[in-house]
N, C-alpha and C positions, 0 to 999 in steps of 0.2 A: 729385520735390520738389513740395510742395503744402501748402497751410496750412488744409485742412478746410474753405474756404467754399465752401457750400452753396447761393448766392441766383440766383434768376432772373433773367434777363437784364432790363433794360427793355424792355417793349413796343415803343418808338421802333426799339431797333437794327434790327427785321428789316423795317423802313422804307427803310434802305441798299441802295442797288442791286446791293451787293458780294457780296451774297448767291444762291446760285443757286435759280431760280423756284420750280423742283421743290420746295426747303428752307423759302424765305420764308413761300409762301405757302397750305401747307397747315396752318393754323394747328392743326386737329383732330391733326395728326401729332404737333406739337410739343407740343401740350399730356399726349399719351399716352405721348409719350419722355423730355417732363420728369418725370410722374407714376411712371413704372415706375424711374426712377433717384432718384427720393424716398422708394419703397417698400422698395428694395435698400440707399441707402446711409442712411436713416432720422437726417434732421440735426435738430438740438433747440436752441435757445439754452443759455448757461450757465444752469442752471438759479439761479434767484430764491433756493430753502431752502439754495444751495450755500455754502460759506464765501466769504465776502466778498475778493476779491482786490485788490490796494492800489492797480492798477495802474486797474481797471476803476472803483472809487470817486473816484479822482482824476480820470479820465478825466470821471466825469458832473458830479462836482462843477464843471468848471469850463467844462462844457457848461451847466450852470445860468446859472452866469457870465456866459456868451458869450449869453444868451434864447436858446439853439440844443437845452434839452434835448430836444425833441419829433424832432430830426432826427439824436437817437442812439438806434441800436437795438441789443440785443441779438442776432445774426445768426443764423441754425440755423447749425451746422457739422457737421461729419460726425463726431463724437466720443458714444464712451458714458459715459453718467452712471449709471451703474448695470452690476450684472452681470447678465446677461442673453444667450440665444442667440441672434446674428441669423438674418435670414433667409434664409441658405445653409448653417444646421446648424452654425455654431462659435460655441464660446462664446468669449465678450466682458467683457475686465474694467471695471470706471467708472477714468478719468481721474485717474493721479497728479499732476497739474496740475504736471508738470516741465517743460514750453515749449517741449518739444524735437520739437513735430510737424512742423514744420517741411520739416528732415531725413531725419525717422526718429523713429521713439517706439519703442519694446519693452514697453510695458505694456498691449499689447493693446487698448485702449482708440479705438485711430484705426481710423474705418471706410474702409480703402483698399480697393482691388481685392482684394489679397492676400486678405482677410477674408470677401469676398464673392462677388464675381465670379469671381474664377479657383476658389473652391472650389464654385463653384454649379454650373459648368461642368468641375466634375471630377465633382461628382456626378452631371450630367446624360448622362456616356460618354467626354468631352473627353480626348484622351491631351496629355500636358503635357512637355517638354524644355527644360529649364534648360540655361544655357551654352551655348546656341545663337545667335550675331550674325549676323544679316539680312544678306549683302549687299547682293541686289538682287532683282531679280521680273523674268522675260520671258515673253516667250507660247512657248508648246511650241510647237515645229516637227515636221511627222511625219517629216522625215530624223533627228530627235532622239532618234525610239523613243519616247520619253515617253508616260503617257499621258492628263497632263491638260490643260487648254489653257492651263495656268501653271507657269511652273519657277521654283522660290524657292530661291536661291543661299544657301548661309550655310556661316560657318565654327565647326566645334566648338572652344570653346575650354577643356575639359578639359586639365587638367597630363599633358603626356605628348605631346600633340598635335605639338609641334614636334618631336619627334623624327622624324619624317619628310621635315623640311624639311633638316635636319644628313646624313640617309639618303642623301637625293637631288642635293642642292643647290641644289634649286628650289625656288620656291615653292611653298604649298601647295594644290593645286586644291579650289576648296570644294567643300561637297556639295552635296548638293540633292535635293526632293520635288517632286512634284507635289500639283496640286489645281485641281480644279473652278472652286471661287469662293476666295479671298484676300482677308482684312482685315485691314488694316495697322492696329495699334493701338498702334503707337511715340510716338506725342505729338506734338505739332504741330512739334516738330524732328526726332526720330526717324524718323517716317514721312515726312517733306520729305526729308533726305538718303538715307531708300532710293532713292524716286524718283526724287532727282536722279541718283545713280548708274545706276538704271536705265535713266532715259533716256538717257544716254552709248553706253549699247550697244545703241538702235535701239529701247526701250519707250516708245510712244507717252503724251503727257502735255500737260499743259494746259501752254501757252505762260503763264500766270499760276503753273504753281509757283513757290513760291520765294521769291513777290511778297506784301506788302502785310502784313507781319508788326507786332507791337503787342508791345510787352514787359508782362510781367507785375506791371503796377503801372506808370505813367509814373515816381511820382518817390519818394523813399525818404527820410525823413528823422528826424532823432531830436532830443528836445528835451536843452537843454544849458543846464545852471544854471537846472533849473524847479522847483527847491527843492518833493520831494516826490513828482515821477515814477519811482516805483517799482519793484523787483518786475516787471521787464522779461523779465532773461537768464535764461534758461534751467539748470537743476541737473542732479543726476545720478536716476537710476532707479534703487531708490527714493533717495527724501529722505534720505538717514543723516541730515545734518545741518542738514536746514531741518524745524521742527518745526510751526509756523504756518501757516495758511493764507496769512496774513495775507504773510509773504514768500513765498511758490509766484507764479511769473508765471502759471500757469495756460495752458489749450490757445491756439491762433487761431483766426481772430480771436474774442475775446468780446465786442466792441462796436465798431463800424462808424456813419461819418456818411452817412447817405441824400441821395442829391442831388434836387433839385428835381423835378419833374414834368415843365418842359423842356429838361433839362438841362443847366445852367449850372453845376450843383455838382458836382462830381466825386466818386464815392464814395471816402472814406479807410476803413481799414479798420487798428487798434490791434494788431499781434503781439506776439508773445514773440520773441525771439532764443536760436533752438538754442545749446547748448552748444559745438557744434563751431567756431561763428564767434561766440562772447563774444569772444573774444580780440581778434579784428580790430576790431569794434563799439568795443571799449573804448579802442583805441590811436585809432581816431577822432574818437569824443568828446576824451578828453583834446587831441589837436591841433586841435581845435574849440575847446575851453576857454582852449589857449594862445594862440589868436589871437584871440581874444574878450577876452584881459584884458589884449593890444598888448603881450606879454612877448617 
């Protein structure tokens, strides 16, 4: 799950001492890991000639309002605006501006891993297995036979698989590979709970896993009776029956407030609401609206 934003961190953060030395303070590192993952996932603002979206007009107009329009920006996000092959040889359609990036999109149009990275690295020799869940990672032991200095535990979860649990009546013993070197690239919960698993059974680990997590966004909120915010939720792929640009909620975000230089302002940042959850969104607002009008 991810909403296409693209933007660099601020400067300050790698200021924090929470960061490990190695990381903080090779700045020349950071600036070649942020530049090689700007090359691959190639992020653009909504573009300016694109159809006018009701959500992103309203949005500035009353950043006009507010003297604040200089600290609304249009954001790069990782979306095509155009057809075009990216840089790992697949072609790429432009942007049905359905809101459903969110989630999921199917119009080809979002630059995720799927689109880039894993097929750059299927091009490059990479062997690939789907329906493979991680349990855990240890270090090879030579009573183990094994013979790399890592044993990565996982379960196949192909239909058919538990037929062997019915067989036996035990549980199923997972498999497991070896290898050399191991990169966990499950996400900052994903690869936390291999770990933490891991470590349970004797794989040595930073006494800070686990620790000092930040949610995605602090706080979430929707305006209610702003007579005019529009063009939010999310439709289907394609549009049968939205025919306007002018109702398309369009990708995320497409306009974000920049916070201060020392920062005091908190970056906000304007989405669409996937289709999948208009439903809950909307039963929200409405009980938003009813206690808002003391009914």
């Amino acid at each position: 799950m991810n909403a296409n934003t693209a933007l660099r961190p601020n400067p300050r953060i790698w200021d924090d001492n929470v960061w490990p030395e190695e990381l903080a303070q090779d700045k020349e590192l950071l600036e070649q890991s942020f530049q090689h993952a700007l090359n691959m996932l190639q992020p653009e603002p909504y573009p300016e000639n694109w159809p006018v979206l009701q959500k992103l007009s309203t949005l500035e107009t009353m950043a006009k309002g507010a003297g604040a329009h200089d600290k609304f920006i249009r954001p790069p996000i990782a979306v095509h605006f155009k057809d075009a092959v990216n840089p790992a040889g697949v072609a790429q359609k432009a942007s049905t501006l359905t809101g459903n990036d969110t989630t999921g999109i199917n119009d080809w149009s979002k630059n995720t891993t799927l689109m880039n990275y894993i097929p750059d690295a299927w091009n490059h020799g990479a062997e690939i297995f789907t329906c493979c869940n991680v349990i855990r990672v240890d270090k090879a032991s030579k009573k183990s036979g094994t013979s790399g200095p890592y044993t990565v535990y996982f379960e196949w979860q192909e239909p058919g698989r538990e037929a062997f649990l019915s067989d036996h009546g035990n549980a199923i013993t997972p498999m497991f590979i070896t290898a050399d070197i191991v990169v966990l690239g499950a996400g900052a919960l994903g690869s936390t709970e291999i770990l933490l698993r891991s470590s349970k059974t004797g794989f040595k680990t930073s006494n800070q896993l686990g620790k000092h997590f930040s949610g995605n966004g602090d706080v979430s909120v929707q305006g209610v009776h702003d007579n005019g915010l529009q063009g939010v939720c999310g439709n289907f792929t394609p549009p049968i029956w939205l025919h306007s640009a002018w109702s398309k909620p369009g990708p995320s975000p497409v306009l974000c407030v920049t916070p201060c230089e020392n920062g005091t302002t908190p970056l906000m940042r304007f989405i669409s609401v996937p289709i999948i959850v208009r439903g809950v969104l909307l039963q929200w607002r409405d009980s938003c609206a009813w206690r808002l009008d003391g009914r």
